[in-house]
C-alpha positions as CSV (number, residue, x, y, z in Angstrom):
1,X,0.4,-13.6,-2.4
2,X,-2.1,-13.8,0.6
3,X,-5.3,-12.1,1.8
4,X,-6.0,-12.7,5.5
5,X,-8.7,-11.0,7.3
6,X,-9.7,-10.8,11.1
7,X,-12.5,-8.9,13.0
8,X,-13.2,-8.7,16.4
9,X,-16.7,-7.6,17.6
10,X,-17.9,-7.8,21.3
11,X,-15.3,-10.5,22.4
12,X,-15.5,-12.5,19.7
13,X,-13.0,-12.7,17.2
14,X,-12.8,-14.9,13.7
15,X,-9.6,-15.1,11.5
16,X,-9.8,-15.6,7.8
17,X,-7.2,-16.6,5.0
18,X,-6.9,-18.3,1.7
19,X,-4.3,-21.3,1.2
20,X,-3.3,-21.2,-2.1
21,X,0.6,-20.6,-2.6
22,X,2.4,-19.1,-5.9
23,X,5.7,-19.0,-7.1
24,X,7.0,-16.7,-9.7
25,X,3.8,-15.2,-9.9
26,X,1.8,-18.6,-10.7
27,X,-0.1,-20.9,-8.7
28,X,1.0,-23.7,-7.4
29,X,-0.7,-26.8,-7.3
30,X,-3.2,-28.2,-4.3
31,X,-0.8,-30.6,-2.3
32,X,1.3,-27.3,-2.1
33,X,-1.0,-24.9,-0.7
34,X,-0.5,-24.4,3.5
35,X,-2.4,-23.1,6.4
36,X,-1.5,-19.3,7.0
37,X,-3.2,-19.2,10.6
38,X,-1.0,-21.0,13.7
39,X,-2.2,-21.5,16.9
40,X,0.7,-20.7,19.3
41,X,1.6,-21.5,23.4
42,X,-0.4,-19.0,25.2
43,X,-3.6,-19.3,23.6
44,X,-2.6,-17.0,20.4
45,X,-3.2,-17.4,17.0
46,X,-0.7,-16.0,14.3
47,X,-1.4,-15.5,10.7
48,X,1.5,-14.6,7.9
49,X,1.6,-13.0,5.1
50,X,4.9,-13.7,3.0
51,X,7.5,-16.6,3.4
52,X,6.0,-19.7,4.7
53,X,9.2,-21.2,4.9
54,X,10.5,-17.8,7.1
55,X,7.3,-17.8,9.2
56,X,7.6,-21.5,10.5
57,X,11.0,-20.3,11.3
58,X,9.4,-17.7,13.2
59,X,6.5,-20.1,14.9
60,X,9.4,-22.9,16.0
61,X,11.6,-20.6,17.6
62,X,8.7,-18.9,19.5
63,X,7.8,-22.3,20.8
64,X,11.4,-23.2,22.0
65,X,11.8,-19.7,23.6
66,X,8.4,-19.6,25.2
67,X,6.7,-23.2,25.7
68,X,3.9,-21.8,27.8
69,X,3.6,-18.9,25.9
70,X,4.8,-15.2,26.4
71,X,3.1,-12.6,28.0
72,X,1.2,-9.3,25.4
73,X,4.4,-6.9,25.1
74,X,6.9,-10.2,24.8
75,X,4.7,-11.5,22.1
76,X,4.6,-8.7,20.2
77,X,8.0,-7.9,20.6
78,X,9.4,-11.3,19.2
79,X,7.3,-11.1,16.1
80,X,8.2,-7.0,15.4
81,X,11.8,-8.9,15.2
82,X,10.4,-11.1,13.0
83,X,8.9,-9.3,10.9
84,X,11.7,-6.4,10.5
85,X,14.6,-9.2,9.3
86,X,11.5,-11.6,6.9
87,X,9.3,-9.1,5.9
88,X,6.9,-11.0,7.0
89,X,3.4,-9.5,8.0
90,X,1.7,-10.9,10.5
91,X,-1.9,-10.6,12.7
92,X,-1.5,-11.5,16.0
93,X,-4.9,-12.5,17.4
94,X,-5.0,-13.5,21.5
95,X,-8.2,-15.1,22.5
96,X,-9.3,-13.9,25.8
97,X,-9.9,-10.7,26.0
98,X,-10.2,-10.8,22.4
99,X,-7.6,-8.3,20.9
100,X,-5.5,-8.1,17.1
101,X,-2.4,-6.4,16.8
102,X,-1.1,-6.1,12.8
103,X,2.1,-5.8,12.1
104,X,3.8,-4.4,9.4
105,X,7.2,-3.6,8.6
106,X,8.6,-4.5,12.3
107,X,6.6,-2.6,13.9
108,X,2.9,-3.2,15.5
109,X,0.1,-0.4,13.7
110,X,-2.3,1.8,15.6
111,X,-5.7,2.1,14.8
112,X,-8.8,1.3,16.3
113,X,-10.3,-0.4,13.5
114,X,-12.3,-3.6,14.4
115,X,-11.1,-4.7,11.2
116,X,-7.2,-6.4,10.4
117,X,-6.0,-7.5,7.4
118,X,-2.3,-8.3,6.0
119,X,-1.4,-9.5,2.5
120,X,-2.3,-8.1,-1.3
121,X,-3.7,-4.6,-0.9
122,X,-5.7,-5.1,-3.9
123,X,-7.3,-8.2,-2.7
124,X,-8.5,-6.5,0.4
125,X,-10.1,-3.3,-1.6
126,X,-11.8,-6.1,-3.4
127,X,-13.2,-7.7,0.0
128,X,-14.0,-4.1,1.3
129,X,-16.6,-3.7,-2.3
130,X,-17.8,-7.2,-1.8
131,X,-18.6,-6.6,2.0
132,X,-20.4,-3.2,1.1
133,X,-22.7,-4.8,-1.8
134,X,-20.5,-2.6,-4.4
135,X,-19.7,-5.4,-6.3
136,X,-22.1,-8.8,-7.3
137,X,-21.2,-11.9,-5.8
138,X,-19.7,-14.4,-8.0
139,X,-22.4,-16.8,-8.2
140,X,-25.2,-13.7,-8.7
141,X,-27.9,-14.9,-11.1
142,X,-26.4,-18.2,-11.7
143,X,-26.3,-19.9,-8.5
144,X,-27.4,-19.2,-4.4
145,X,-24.9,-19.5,-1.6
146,X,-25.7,-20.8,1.8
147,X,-22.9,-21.1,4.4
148,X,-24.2,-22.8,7.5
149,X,-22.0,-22.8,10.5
150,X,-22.3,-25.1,13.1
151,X,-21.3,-23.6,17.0
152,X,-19.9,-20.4,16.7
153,X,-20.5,-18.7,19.8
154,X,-23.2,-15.6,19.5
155,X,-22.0,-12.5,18.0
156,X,-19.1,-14.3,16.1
157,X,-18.2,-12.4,13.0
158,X,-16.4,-16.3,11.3
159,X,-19.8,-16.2,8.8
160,X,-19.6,-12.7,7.6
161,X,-15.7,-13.2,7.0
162,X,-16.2,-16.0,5.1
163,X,-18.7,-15.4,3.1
164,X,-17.1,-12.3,1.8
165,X,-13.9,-14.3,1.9
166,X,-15.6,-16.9,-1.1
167,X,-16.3,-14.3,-3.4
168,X,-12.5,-12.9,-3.5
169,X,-10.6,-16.1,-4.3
170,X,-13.1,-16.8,-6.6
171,X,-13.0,-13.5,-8.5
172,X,-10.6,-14.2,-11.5
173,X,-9.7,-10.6,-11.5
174,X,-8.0,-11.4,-8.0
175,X,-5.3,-14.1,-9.2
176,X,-3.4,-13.3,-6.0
177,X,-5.1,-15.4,-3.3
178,X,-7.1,-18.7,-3.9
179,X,-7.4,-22.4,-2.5
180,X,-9.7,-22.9,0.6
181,X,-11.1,-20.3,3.2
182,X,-9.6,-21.2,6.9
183,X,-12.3,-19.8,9.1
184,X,-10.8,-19.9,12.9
185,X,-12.8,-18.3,15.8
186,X,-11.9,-17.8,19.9
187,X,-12.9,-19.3,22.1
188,X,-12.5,-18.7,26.0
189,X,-9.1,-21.0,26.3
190,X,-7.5,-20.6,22.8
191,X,-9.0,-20.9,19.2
192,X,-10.5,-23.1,17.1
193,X,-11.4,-24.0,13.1
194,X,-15.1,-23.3,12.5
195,X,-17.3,-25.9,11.2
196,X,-19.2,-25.1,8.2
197,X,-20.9,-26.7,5.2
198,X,-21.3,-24.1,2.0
199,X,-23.8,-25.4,0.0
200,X,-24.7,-24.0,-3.6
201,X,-28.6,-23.3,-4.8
202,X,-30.1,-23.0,-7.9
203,X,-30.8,-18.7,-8.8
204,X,-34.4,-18.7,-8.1
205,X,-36.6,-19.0,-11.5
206,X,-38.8,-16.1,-10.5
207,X,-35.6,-13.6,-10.7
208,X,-34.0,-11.8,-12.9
209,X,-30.4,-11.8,-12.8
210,X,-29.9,-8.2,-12.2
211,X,-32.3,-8.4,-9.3
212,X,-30.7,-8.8,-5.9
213,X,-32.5,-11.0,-4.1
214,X,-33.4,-10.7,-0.2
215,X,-34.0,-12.7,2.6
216,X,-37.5,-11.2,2.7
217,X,-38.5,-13.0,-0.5
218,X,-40.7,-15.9,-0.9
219,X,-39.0,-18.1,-2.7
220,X,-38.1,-21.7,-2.5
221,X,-34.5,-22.6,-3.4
222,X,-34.4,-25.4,-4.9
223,X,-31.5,-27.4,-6.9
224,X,-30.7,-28.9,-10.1
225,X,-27.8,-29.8,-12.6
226,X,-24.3,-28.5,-11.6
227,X,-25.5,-27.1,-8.3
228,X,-27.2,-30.8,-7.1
229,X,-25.5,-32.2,-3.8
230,X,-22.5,-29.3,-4.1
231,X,-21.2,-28.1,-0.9
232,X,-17.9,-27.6,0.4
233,X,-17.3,-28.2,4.3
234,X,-14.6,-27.1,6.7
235,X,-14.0,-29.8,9.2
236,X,-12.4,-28.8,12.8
237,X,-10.6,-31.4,14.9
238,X,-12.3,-32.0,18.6
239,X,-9.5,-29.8,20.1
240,X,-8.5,-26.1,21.1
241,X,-5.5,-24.5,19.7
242,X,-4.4,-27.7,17.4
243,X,-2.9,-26.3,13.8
244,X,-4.5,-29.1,11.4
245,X,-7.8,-28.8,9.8
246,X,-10.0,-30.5,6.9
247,X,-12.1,-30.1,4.2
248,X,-14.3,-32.0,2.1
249,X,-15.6,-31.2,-1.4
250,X,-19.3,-33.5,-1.2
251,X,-19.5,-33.3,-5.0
252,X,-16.2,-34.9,-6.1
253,X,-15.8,-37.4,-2.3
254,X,-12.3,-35.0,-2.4
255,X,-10.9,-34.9,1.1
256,X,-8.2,-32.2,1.7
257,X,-6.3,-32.4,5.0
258,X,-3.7,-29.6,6.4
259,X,-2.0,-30.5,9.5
260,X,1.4,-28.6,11.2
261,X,4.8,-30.7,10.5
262,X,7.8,-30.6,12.9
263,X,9.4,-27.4,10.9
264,X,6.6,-25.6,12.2
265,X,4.9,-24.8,8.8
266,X,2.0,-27.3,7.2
267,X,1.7,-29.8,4.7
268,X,-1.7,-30.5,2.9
269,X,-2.5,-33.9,1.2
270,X,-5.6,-34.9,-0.4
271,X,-7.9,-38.2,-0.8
272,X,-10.4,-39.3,-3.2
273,X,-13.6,-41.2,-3.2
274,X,-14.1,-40.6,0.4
275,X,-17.9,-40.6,1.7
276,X,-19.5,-39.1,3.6
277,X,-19.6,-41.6,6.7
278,X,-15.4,-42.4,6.2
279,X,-14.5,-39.1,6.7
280,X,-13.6,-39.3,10.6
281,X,-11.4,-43.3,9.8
282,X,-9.5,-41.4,6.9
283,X,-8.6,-38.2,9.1
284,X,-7.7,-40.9,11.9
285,X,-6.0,-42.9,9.9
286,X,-3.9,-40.6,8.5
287,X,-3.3,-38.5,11.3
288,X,-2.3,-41.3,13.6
289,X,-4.5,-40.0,16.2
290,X,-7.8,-39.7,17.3
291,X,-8.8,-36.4,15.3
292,X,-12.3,-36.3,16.6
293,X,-13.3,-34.9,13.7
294,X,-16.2,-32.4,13.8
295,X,-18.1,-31.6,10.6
296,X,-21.1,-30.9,9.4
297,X,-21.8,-31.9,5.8
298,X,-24.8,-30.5,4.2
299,X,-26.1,-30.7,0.6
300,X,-29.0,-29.6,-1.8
301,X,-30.4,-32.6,-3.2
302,X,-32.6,-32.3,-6.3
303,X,-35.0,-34.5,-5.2
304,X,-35.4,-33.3,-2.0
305,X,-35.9,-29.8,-3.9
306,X,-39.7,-29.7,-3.0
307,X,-42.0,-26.9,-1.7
308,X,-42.4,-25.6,1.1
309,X,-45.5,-25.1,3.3
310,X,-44.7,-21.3,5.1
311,X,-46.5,-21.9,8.1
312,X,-46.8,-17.6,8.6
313,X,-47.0,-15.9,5.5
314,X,-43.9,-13.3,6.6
315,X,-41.7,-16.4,6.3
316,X,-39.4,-15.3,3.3
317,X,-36.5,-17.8,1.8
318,X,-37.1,-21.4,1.8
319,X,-34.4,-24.2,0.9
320,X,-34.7,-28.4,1.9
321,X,-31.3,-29.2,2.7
322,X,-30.3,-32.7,3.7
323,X,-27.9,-33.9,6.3
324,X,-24.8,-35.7,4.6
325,X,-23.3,-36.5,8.6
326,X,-23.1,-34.7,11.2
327,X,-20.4,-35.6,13.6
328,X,-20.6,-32.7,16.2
329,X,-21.4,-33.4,20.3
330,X,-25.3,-33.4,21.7
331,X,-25.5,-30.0,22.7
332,X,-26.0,-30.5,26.7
């Protein structure tokens, strides 16, 4: 199964979706997992929910037909005619003006909702209780998140998706979606993967693990045993619109490339004691190309976990995280 889900607020507009792939009801392992979000001509982004093999299908012959894309009624139109002979679901997200269409069954919904999903129903309920605090997050009382992303524009909704998104595939009661989160985002000519670094915490000392804790409190986060140097990192290439992404897992030097084959669908492959500073020659190396790779990877390192001066005394939350590499451009 599949849980993808995409907002648009104010002109901005974030996609996100798990990878993990199952068959016969079980998972199936890493180097089988695909991207569910395809950047398409015309500055679109589709995501799918159902066959992967049926939806590259779907994404090739669109390209063939319409190599500088199709205009809003002829887009929807070819994947309504998709969708009605795969089953396939799909969101169909264009990226200036920002606008989602969901489509279901053949045929396109109504609704004004800000909000799109496709995928397992129950998945989604579980996201809604997550995003409304009806439900603890999965590390509550045992661990901090911190998701730090690294340009979205102002007003992008990519954070909020994903850290929602974190807490679903990692709730075992959910065993329909998993993997990776793909965060995407628009931008004025087409759409892009998000850079982020999720970094874990230790649970502040001073709480109690049935307190929630708030932004407002003055504690230092600090980081020991299990949690020391873990983050997890999305990695964009330098490009708009380009169907391959990264991500690298600081803990274990695990490297996890997706990139779009010739079919039209993805392939995902996976390298091991990668640091830090070789992350752009792998990506290059494997992908034969410059990827001018763009990440951002931050950690919590235990003995950098010291305290913190608050220079006002409203300052609330405090954390000393260190800068693994940073590979994005100057901002000018």
């Amino acid at each position: 199964m599949t849980l993808i889900v995409a907002r648009v607020e104010k002109g901005r507009l974030a996609i996100a979706a798990d990878t993990m792939l199952s068959a016969h009801g079980t998972p199936l392992s890493m180097q089988e997992w695909a991207l569910k979000s395809f950047c398409l001509p015309g500055n679109i982004c589709v995501s799918y929910s159902g066959s992967p093999e049926l939806a590259a299908k779907a994404f090739h012959a669109f390209r063939k037909r319409h190599p500088q894309g199709a205009n809003y009624t002829t887009t929807l139109e070819f994947f309504e005619a998709s969708s009605l002979t795969t089953n396939n679901d799909y969101i169909v997200a264009f990226s200036d003006p920002a606008k989602l269409v969901t489509i279901r069954d053949g045929r396109r919904t109504n609704g004004l909702s800000k909000t799109h999903w496709i995928g397992d129903k129950y998945a989604y309920e579980r996201f809604r209780q997550y995003e409304h605090r009806q439900r603890l997050k999965q590390e509550h009382g045992r661990a901090v998140n911190a998701a730090l992303f690294a340009d979205e524009m102002t007003g992008s909704p990519a954070s909020e998706l994903y850290s929602t998104m974190r807490n679903v595939l990692q709730d075992r009661d959910v065993p329909t979606v998993g993997g990776l989160v793909t965060v995407l985002s628009n931008r004025d000519i087409g759409f892009r993967f998000s850079v982020y670094s999720d970094v874990l915490l230790d649970w502040p000392a001073e709480l109690g693990g049935n307190q929630l804790l708030k932004l407002t409190d003055k504690f230092d986060l600090r980081v020991s045993g299990e949690n020391d140097r873990y983050s997890i990192s999305q990695i964009s290439p330098g490009y708009y619109n380009m169907n391959a992404v990264a991500f690298y897992v600081l803990k274990g030097r695990l490297l996890i490339v997706f990139f779009e084959t010739e079919e039209g669908g993805s392939t995902c492959v996976t390298f091991g004691d990668v640091e830090p500073n070789q992350i752009s020659a792998r990506l290059d190396e494997k992908l034969g190309f410059p990827f001018r790779a763009m990440c951002l990877v931050m950690s919590a390192r235990e003995e950098y976990s010291l305290p913190l001066n608050r220079v006002q005394p409203e300052h609330g939350l405090g954390m000393n995280l260190f800068c693994e590499i940073n590979t994005m451009p100057a901002a000018s």
